[in-house]
N, C-alpha and C positions, 0 to 999 in steps of 0.2 A: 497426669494433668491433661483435658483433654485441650486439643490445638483448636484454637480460632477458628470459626468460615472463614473460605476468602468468597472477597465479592462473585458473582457469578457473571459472565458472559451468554448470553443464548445466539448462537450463530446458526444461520441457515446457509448451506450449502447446496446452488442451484447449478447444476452440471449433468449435463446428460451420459459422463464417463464416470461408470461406475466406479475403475480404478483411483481416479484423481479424486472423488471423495469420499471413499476409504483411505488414502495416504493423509488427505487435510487432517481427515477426524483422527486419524489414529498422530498425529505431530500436535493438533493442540489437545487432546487427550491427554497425551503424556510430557507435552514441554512443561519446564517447570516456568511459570510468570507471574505469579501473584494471584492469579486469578485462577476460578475453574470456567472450563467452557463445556458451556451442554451445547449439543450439536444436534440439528433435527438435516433430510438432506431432500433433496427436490430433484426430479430429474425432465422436467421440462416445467414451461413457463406458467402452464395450470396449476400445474402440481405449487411452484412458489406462489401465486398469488393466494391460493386456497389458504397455504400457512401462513401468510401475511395480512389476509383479512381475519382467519379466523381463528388462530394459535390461542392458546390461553396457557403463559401467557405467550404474548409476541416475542418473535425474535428481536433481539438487541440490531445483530447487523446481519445484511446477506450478505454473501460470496455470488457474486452475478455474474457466471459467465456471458461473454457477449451476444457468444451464438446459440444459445438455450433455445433447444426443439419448442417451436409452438407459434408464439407471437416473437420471440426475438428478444433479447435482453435489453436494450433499451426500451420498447415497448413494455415490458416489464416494469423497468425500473419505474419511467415514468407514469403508469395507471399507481404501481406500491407507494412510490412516491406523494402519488395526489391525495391519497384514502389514507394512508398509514406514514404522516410524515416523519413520523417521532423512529422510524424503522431507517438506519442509515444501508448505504448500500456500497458496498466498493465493488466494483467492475474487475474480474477477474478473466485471462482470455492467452491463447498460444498468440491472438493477433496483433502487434503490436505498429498497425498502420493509424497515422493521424485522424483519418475520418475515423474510424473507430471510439477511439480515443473520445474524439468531439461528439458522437454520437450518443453518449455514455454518459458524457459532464453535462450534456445539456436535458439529460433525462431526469438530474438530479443523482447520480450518481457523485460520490463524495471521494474521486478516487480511483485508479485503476492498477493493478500488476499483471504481472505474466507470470504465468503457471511455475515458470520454474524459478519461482521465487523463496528463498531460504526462509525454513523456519522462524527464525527469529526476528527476521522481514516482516513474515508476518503478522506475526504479531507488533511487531508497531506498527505496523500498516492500521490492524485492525483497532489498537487503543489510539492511534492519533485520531481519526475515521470520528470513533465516539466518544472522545474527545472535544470533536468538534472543529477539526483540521480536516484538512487534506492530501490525502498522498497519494504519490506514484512510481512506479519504479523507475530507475534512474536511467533504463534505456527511454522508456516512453515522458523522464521529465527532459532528456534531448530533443525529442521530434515534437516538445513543444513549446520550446524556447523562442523567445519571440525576441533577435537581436537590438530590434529598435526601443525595446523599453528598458527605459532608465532606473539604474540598481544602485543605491547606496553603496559603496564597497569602501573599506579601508583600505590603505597602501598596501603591498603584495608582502611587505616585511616582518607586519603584522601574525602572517601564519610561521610557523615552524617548520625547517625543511620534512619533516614526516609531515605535517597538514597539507606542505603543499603536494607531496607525492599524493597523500592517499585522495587529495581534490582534484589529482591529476587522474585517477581510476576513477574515479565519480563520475567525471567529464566522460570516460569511456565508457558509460554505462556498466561499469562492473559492481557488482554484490556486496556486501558486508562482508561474506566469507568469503567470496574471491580475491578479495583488498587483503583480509587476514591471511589466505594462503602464500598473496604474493609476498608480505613484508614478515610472515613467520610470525605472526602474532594472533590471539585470540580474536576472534567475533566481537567479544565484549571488552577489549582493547581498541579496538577500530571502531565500533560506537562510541567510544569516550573521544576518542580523534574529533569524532565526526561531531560530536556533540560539542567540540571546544572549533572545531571553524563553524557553524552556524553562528556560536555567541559572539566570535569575534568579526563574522560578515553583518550580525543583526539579523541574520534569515535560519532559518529552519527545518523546511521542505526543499526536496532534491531539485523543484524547478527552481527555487529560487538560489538555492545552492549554485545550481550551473546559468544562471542568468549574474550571480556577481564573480563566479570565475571567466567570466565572458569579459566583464566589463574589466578586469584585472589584467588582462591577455594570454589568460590561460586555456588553453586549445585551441588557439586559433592558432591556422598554419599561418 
């Protein structure tokens, strides 16, 4: 019996190291996620916008490094952006400084990690992204937490001593797998965690994640 398509993904990886994407393409290559991904790869910011105006078809989403040889990855995003909006883009980068960050989101990018973000990261990175969310890694949804805005949260009672550990690594910027290696549990256990304290904070995304364990008193000294 022959097996179903699964939907397809088309991703553009724009990184001037050849290493980091050959690692990307050969992880969504072979991760198993429902979907396949065709991979085309850019190594400076000519090279992405050529496949972004002229691909047939388009890429679904880029991998935008920030510092892309040429014009510069926000430069990038934003001309991709203005021509090709239907093309979503997450900010990819080793730099995980605020302007960055802010340089990125306001080019229209939907999004940012650092490089040494786990596989299965990213891929929800990349299906929240198109989607129609936004994500970021949970170090850089710290450096942009904005203390004075007001977060719905329920009582602290509400999470389960494992929610509130594993929102206690969130708050440290630690991984999915790092959370799993600490507590001796699977990836795909510590997503289910993760996936039952957003329903029960109302929030979703890791800024918002650590903007209502803020407002809870969790990691504050």
């Amino acid at each position: 019996m022959r097996k179903p398509e699964l939907p397809v993904i088309r991703v553009l990886i724009a990184d001037d190291h050849r290493l980091l994407r050959a690692g990307v393409r050969a992880t969504l290559e072979s991760i198993s996620a429902g979907v396949q991904f065709i991979i085309e790869e850019a190594e400076s910011t000519e090279d992405a916008m050529r496949v972004a105006f002229h691909a047939v078809p388009l890429p679904d989403i880029i991998l935008m490094d920030y510092k892309l040889p040429g014009r510069g990855g926000p430069t990038a995003t934003r001309l991709i952006r203005e021509r090709k909006p239907i093309i979503k883009i997450l900010g990819i980068s080793s730099y995980d400084e605020r302007s960055a960050v802010e340089e990125m989101r306001k080019a229209g990018a939907s999004g940012y990690v650092l490089k040494n973000i786990g596989p299965d990261t990213l891929v929800t990175a990349i299906k929240t992204v198109l989607a129609g969310g936004i994500y970021y890694s949970n170090e850089i949804a710290l450096k942009l937490i904005d203390h004075s805005q007001q977060v719905p949260a329920p009582p602290d009672k509400s999470l389960t001593r494992r929610e509130r550990e594993i929102l206690e690594m969130i708050m440290l910027g630690k991984t999915n797998r790092q959370i799993a290696s600490a507590i001796h549990r699977s990836v795909k256990t510590v997503g289910k965690h993760r996936e039952n304290i957003g329903r029960k904070l109302g929030t979703h995304t890791a800024v918002d994640l650590v903007r209502a364990a803020h407002k809870m008193g969790i990691g504050k000294s």
